[in-house]
C-alpha positions as CSV (number, residue, x, y, z in Angstrom):
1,X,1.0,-25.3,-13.9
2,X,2.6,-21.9,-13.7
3,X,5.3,-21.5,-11.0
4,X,7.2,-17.8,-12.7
5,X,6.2,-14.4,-14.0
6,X,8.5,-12.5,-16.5
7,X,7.3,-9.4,-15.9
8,X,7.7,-6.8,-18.9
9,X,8.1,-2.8,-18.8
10,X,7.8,-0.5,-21.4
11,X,9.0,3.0,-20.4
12,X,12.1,2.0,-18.5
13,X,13.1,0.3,-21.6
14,X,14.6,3.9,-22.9
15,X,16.0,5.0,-19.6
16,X,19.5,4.6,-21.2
17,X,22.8,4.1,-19.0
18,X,19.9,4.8,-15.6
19,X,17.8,2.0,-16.4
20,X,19.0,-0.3,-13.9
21,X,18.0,2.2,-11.3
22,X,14.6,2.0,-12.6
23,X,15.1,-1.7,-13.3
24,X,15.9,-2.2,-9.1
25,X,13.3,0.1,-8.3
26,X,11.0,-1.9,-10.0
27,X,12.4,-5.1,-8.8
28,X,11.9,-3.7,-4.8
29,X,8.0,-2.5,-5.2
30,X,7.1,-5.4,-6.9
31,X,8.8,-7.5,-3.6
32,X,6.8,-5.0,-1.7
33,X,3.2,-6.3,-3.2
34,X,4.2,-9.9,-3.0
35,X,4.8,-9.4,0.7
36,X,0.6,-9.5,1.1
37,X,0.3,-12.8,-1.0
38,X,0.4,-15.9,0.1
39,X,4.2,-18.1,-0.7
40,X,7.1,-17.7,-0.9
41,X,8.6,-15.6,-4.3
42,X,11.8,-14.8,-5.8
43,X,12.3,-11.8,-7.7
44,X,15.7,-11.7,-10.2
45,X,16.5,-9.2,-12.8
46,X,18.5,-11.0,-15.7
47,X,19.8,-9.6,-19.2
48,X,17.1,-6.9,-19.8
49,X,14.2,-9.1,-17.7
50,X,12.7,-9.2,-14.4
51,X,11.6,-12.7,-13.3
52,X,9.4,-13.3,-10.4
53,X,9.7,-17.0,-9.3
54,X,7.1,-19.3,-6.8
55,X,9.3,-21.1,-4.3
56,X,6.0,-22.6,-2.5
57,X,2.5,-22.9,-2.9
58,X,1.2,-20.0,-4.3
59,X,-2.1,-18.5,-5.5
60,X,-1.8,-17.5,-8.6
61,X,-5.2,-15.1,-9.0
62,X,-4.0,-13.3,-5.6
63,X,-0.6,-13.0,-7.1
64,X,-1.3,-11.5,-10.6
65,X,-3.9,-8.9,-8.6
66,X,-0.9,-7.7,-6.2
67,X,1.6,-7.6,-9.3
68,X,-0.9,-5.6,-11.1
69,X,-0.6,-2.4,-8.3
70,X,3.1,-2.3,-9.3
71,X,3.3,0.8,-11.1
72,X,6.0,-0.1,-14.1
73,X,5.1,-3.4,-15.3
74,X,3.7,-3.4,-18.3
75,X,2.4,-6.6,-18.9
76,X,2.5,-9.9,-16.8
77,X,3.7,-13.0,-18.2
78,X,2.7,-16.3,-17.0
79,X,5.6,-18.7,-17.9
80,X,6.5,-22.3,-18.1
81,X,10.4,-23.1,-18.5
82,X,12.9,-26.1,-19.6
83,X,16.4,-26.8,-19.0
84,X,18.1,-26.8,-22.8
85,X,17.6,-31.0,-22.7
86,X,17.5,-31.1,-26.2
87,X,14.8,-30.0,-28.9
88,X,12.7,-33.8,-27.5
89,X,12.0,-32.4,-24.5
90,X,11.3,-29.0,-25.1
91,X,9.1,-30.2,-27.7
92,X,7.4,-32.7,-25.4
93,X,6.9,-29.4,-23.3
94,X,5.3,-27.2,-25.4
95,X,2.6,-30.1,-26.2
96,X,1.5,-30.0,-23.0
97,X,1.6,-26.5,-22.2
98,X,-0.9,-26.1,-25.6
99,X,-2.5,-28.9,-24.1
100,X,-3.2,-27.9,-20.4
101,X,-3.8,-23.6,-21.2
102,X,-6.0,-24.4,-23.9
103,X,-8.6,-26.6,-23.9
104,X,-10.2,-26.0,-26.9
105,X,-7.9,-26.4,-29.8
106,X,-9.7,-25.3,-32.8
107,X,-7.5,-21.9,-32.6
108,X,-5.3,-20.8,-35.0
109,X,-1.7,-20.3,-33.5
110,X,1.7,-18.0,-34.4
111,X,5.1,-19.4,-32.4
112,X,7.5,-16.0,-32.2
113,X,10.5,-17.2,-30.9
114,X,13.5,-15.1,-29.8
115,X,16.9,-16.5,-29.1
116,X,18.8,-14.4,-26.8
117,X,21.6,-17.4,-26.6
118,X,23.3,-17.2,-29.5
119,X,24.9,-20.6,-29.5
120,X,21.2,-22.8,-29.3
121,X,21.6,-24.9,-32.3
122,X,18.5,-23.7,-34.0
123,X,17.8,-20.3,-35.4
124,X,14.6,-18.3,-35.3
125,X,13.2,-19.1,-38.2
126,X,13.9,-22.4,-37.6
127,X,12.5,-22.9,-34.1
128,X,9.1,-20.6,-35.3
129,X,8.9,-23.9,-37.7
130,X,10.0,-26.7,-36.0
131,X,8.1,-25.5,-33.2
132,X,4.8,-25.1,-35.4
133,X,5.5,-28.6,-36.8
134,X,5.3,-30.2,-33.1
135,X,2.2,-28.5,-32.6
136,X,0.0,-29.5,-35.6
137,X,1.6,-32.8,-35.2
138,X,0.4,-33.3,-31.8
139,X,-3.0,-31.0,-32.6
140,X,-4.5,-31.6,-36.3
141,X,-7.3,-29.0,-35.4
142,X,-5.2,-26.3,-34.3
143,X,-4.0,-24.4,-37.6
144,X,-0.9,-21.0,-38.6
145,X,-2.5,-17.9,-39.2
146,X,0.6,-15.4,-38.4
147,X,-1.0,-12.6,-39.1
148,X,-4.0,-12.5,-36.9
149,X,-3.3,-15.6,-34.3
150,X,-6.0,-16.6,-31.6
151,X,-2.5,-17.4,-30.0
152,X,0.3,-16.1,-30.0
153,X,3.1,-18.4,-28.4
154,X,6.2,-17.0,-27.3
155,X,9.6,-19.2,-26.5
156,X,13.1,-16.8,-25.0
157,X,16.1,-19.1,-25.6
158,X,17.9,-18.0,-22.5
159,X,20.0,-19.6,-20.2
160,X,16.6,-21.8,-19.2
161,X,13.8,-21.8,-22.1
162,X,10.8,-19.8,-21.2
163,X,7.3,-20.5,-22.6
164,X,4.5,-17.9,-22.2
165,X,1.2,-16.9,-24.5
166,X,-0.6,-14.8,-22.3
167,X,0.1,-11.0,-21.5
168,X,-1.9,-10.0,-18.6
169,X,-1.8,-6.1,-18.9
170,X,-0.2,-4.3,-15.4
171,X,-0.8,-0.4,-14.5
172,X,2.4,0.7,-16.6
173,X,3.9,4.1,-15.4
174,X,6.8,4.3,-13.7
175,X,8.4,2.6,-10.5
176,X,7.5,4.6,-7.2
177,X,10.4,6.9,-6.1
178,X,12.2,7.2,-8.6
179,X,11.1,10.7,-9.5
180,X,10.9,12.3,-6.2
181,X,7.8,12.9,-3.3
182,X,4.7,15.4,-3.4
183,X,2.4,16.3,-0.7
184,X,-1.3,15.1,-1.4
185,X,-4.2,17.7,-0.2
186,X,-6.1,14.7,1.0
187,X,-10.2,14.9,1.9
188,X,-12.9,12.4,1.5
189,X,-14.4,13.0,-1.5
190,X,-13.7,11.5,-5.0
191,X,-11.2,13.6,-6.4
192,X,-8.3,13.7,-4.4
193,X,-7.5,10.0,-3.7
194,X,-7.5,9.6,-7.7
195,X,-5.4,12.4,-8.0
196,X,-2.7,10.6,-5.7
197,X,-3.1,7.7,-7.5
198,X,-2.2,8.9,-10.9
199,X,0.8,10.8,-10.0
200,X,2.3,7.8,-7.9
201,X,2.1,6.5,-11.5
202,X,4.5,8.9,-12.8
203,X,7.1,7.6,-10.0
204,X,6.4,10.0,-7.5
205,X,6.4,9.3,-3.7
206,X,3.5,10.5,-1.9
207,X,2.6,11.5,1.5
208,X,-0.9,13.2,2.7
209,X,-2.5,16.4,4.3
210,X,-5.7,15.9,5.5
211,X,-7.6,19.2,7.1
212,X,-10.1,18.5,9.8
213,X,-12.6,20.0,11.6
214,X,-13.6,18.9,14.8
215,X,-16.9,19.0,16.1
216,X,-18.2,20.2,13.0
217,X,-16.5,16.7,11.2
218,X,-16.5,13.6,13.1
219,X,-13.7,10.8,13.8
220,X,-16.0,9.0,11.2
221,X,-15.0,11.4,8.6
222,X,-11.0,11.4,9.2
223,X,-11.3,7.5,9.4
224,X,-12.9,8.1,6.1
225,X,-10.0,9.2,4.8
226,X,-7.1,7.1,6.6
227,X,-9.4,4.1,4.6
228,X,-9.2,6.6,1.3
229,X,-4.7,6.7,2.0
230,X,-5.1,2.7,2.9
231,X,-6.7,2.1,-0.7
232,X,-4.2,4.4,-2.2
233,X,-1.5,2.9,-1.0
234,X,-1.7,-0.4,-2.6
235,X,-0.8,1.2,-5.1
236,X,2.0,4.1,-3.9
237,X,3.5,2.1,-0.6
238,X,3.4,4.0,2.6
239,X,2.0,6.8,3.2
240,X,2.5,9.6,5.7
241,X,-0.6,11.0,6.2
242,X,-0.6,14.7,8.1
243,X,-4.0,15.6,10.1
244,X,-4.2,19.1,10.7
245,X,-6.6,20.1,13.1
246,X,-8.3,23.1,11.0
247,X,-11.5,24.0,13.2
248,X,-9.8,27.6,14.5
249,X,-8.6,28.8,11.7
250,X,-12.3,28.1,9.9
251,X,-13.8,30.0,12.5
252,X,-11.9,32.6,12.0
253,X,-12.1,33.1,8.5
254,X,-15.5,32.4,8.8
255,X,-15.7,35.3,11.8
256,X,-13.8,37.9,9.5
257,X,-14.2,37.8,6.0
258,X,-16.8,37.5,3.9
259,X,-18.9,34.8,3.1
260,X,-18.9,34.2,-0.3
261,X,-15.3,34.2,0.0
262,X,-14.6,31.5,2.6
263,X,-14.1,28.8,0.1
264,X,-11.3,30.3,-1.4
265,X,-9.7,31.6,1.3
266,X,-10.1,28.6,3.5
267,X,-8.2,27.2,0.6
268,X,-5.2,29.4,0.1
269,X,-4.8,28.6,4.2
270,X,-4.9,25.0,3.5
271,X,-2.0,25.4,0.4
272,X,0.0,27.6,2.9
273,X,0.2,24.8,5.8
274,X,0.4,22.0,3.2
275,X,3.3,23.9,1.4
276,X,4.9,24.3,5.1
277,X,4.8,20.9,5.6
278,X,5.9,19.5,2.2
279,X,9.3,21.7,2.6
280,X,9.6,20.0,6.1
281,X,9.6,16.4,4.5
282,X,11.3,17.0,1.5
283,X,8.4,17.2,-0.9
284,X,9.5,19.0,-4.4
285,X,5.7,19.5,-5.2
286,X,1.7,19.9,-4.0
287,X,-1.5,17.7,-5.3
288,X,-4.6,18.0,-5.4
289,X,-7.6,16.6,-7.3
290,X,-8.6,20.0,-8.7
291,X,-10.3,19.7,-12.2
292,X,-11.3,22.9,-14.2
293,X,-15.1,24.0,-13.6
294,X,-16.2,21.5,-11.7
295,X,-17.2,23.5,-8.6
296,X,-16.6,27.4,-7.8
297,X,-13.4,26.9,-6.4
298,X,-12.3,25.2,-9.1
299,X,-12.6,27.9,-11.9
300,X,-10.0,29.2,-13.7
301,X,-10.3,32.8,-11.5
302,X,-10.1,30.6,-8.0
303,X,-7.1,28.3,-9.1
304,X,-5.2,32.0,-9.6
305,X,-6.2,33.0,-5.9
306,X,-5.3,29.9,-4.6
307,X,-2.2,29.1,-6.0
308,X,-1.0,32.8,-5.6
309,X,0.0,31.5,-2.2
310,X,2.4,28.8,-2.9
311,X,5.8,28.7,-3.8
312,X,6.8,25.2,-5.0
313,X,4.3,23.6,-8.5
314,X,1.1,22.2,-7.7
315,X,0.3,19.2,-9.5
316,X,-3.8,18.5,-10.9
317,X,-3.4,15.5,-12.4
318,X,-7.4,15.7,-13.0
319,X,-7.4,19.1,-14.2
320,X,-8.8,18.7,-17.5
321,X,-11.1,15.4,-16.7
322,X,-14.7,15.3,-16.3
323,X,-16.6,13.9,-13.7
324,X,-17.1,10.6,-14.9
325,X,-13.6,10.6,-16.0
326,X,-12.5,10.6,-12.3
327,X,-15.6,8.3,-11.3
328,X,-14.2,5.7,-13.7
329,X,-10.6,5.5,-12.1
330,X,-12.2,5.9,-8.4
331,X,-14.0,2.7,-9.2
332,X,-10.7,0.9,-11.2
333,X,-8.6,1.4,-8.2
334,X,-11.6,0.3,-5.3
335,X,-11.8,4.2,-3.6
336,X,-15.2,5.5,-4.8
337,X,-17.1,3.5,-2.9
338,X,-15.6,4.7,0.8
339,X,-15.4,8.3,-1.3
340,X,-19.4,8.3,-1.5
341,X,-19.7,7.6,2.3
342,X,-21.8,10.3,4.2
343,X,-18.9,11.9,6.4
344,X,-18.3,15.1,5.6
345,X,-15.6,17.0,5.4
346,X,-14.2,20.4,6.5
347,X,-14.7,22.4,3.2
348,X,-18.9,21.1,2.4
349,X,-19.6,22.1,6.7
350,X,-18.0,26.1,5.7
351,X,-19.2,26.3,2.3
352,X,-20.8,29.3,1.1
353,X,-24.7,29.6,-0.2
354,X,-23.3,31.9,-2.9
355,X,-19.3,30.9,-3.5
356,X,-18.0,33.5,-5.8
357,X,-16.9,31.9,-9.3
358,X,-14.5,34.6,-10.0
359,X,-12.9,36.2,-7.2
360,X,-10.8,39.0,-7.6
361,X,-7.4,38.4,-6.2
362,X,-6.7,42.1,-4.4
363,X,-9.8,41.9,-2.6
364,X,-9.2,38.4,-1.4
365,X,-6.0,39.9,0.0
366,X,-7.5,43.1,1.4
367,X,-9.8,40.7,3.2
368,X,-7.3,38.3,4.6
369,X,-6.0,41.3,6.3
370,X,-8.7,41.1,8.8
371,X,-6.8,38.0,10.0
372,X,-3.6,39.4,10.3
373,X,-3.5,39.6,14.4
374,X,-4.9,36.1,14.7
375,X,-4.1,33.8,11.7
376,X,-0.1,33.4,12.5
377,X,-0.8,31.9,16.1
378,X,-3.7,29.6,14.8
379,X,-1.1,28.0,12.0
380,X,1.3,27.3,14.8
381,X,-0.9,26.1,16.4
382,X,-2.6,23.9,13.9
383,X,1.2,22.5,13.0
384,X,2.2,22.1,16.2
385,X,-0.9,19.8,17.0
386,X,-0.5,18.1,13.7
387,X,-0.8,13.9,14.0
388,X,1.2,12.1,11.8
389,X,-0.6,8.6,10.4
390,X,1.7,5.8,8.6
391,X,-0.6,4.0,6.5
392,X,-0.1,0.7,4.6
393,X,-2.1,-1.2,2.8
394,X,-1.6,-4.4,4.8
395,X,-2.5,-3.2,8.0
């Protein structure tokens, strides 16, 4: 029955004399998800709406899962529309829409109509009635109850008349790149991939970093995580995804400093070469999927040591969630399951027996020091070796 989508957006709404930047970088990521549907679509922004119409077969439960990755649609409309042939046939629309979408009539109903064409012969008042009058007419059962409606049916008098009662709710956020690109400290656990996830939902463009160790983590491992990027971006579009080949620079840490330390220092290494690369490409900011407490590198005295190395923000979006908090997104956007998988990374093969929980930042520096006549070499090394991955979703 349904052949278009108005698709709705809420925060772009206040974006002033800029929202039609935001409006036509809406209007290409949501052309980029219907590229892995089935059909034809075509996607028009008019007066204030964004209209995505079915020029062939389509299927519609594929369709409204793709639209639903697009990070600023609010809500996904379902619509049925009429040429203006007269209030007849519009009526003789409506009937069967009510007829066709709901089955069971013994719902109460509320008809909200909104005329954005000024010179349609009814007002809004009127149409809410005369609509209302066509539908009890054709459906004794049904009953008005506009206060607390089992249905709520919406008409837009436009240049066409558009019919909808359904608002199937999308991610909301903002359109991707339209607020910049951040580099995402990428491994294969839970965390990160979420972390990703949430700030592509604030606009931002992502690419990766992803730190491994070969022999000590296997191909199986970094597949792991080109799967993690792949499930991410269905949601962010394309991403660049970094592998750094980290094993040396372990070793040596590992060789020189001390062992309760390696964590955090391992880190800090990782932020420097990530922070490298992110000025190469253009990136304004870091992210990872740190959250306060939840392992030792993660306290408040190991976030100071680690970001004491870096010179553009750092971004946690999960900073202040729990653990189930990040489960529960994981699962909502399809990554915890590959996150669970028994590949390990680079940081669980080094970690420490006994990671210090509150490392003091001048003796993490005195220790680094040890590294001094090796450590500049092995990062050159590790970028110059560095494989760059384009992952999409489709592939």
């Amino acid at each position: 029955m349904f052949t278009a989508f108005l698709i709705k957006y809420a925060e772009i709404g206040v974006k002033g004399k800029n929202r039609y930047l935001f409006e036509d970088a809406l209007v290409q990521q949501i052309k980029y998800a219907l590229k892995r549907c089935e059909g034809e679509f075509k996607v028009r922004k008019t007066q204030g709406r964004i209209y995505v119409d079915a020029v062939s077969e389509f299927d519609f439960d594929e369709t409204v899962d793709n639209l639903k990755t697009v990070f600023g649609i609010s809500g996904i409309c379902p619509v049925v529309y009429v040429e203006d042939e007269g209030f007849e046939k519009l009526g003789q629309t409506i009937v069967e829409y009510m007829d066709n979408v709901y089955p069971d009539k013994n719902k109460t109903f509320k008809v909200n109509a909104r005329r954005a064409r000024k010179n349609y012969p009814l007002d809004t008042m009127e149409l809410n009635r005369e609509v209302g009058a066509v539908i009890l007419d054709a459906f004794p059962e049904m009953t008005v109850d506009v206060h607390n409606p089992d249905i709520m049916l919406y008409l837009e008098i436009r240049e066409k008349i558009y019919i909808y009662s359904e608002i199937i709710p999308g991610p909301g956020g903002m359109p991707v790149g339209t607020n910049g690109k951040a580099m995402l400290l990428l491994s294969g656990g839970i965390d990160s991939p979420v972390a990703g996830y949430m700030i592509s939902k604030r606009g931002v463009k992502i690419d990766a970093v992803y730190f491994h160790a070969p022999p000590y983590t296997s191909e199986r491992a970094k597949q792991k995580v080109v799967d993690l990027a792949r499930l991410v971006s269905r949601y962010s579009g394309p991403i660049y995804l970094h592998v750094i080949n980290f094993t040396d620079i372990q070793l040596a840490i590992y060789e020189k400093c001390p062992h309760d330390e390696l964590t955090i220092i391992m880190r800090r290494y990782m932020m420097k070469i990530a922070e490298h690369i992110a000025k190469e490409t253009e990136c304004l900011g870091l992210i990872t999927g740190e959250s306060i407490g939840q392992v030792a590198s993660q306290t408040m005295h190991s976030l100071y040591a680690t970001n004491e190395v870096c010179t553009m923000p750092v971004y946690r979006p999960c900073i202040g969630l729990d653990k189930q908090e990040i489960v529960e997104i994981s699962e909502k956007i399809n990554t915890y399951e590959t996150s669970i998988l028994p590949f390990e990374d680079c940081c669980t093969i080094f970690v420490a027996k006994h990671p210090v929980t509150k490392p003091n930042l001048e003796y993490i520096k005195r220790h680094e020091e040890s590294l001094k006549d090796v450590i500049d070499d092995l990062m050159e090394k590790a970028l110059e070796s560095k494989e760059t991955i384009i992952v999409r979703c489709d592939e």
